[in-house]
N, C-alpha and C positions, 0 to 999 in steps of 0.2 A: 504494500500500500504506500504511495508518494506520501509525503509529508503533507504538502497542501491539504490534502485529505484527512490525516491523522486530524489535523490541526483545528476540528471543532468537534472532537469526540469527546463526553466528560467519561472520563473512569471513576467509578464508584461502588462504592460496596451500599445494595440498595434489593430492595425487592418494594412488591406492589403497594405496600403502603408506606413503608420511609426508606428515608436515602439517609446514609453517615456522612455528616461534613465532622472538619476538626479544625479547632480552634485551639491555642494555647494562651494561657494568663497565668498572671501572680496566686501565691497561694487564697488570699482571701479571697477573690472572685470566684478560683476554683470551686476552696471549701465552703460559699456560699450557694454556688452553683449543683453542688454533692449534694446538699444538706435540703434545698428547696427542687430541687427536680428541673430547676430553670437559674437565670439567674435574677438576685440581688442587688440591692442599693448597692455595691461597691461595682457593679457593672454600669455606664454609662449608656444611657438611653437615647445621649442628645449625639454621639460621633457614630460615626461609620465604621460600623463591625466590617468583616470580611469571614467570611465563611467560605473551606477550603474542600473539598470531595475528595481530593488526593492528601493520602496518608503520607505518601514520599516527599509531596511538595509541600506540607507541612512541616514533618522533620527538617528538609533543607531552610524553611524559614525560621523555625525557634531554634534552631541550629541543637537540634534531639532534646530539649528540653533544656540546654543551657544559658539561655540569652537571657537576659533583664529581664523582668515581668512576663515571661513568657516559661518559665520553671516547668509551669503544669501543663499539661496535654489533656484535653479534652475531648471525647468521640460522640461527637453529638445528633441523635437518630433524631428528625425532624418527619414531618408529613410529607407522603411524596409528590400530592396536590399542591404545597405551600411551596417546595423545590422548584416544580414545576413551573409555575408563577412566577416567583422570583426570576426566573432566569426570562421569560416571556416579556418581562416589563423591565430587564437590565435593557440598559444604554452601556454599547463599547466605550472603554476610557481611553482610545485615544483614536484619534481621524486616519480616515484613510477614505481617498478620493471614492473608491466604489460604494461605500456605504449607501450611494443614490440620494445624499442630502448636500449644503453646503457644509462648510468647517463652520461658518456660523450658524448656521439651525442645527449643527451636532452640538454645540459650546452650551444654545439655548436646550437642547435637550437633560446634556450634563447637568446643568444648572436647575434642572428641575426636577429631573428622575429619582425616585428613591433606593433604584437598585443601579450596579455599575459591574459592566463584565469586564474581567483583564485575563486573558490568556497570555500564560507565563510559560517561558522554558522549563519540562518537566525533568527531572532529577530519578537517577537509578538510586539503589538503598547506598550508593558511597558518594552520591553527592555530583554523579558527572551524566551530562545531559545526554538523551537520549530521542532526540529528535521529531520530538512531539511538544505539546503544549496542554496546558494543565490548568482548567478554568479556576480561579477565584472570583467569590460574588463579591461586592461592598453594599451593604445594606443600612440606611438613614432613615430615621423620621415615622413615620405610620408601619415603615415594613420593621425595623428595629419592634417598634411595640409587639407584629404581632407576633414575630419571630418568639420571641421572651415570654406572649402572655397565651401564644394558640399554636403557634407550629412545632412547639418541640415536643418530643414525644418520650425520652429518655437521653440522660448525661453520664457516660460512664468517664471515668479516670482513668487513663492509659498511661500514664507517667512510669509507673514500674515497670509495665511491657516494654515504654521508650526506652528507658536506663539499660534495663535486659538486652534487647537488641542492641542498640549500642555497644554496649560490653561486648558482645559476643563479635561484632565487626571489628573493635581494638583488640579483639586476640587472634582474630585472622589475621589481620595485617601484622600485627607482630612475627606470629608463626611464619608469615611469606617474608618477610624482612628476615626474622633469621635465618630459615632456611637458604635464602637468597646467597647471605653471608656466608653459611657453613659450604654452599655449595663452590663458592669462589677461593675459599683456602684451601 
């Protein structure tokens, strides 16, 4: 399959009634997000979430659970109707001539839309691209609310599974690093 082609496929782990996207935060969003099934007052209402479908392209963003406020890992089963929609009512976040609009009715669209699609370079599990692209949503305003108060359906904690993996990738590469060594003396 050319890439062109790849390049508006979403991969996700999903069946007929919800899709997993993943998000990562600080502990208290997390552990208020664990504790209420959604999230809490230390979650902001008023900025633009971004909800990711790819687990890979996740890891490559909080960099496996280690970045600043991004610790915890989140897998969050949403409805697959509210997925649906959201992606139906995103506006691309950035211009390109075929879109069939100008660069200013795309500018005025941005400026008004609640949802934002950005297809990113997708990431194999060590971090190097694989020649595809990997949808994140950006969600503000009325779709934020309903996300938080009707679309999600379950929040599980993945941060030890992150860690886990993790580990297990830093002792492959080590192993091939030595091995590598032992083979060249």
């Amino acid at each position: 399959m050319k890439y062109e082609e790849q390049e508006r496929k979403i991969y996700a782990k999903y069946d007929d009634k919800t899709i997993r996207v993943y998000q990562a935060y600080n502990d208290k969003i997390a552990d208020e997000a664990i504790k209420l099934g959604t999230f809490g007052e230390h979650f902001s209402l008023t900025r633009m979430t971004w909800i990711k479908p790819s687990f890979l392209w996740m890891m490559y963003r909080c960099g496996w659970a280690e970045k600043e406020n991004q610790e915890r890992v989140l897998a969050i089963d949403i409805k697959r109707e509210a997925f649906d929609e959201i992606v139906k009512n995103s506006v691309i976040s950035s211009y390109k001539p075929n879109l069939g609009i100008t660069e200013d009715e795309w500018k005025e669209e941005v400026k008004n839309s609640l949802v934002r699609c950005q297809w990113d370079p997708e990431r194999d599990i060590h971090g190097k691209l694989i020649g595809r692209r990997s949808i994140q949503l950006g969600i503000r305003g009325e779709a934020v609310e309903k996300y938080v108060n009707e679309w999600i359906v379950k929040i599980t904690d993945i941060t030890d599974d992150v860690k886990r993996i993790k580990k297990v990738l830093i002792m492959e590469l080590l192993k091939k690093i030595y091995y590598q060594k032992k083979k060249s003396t």
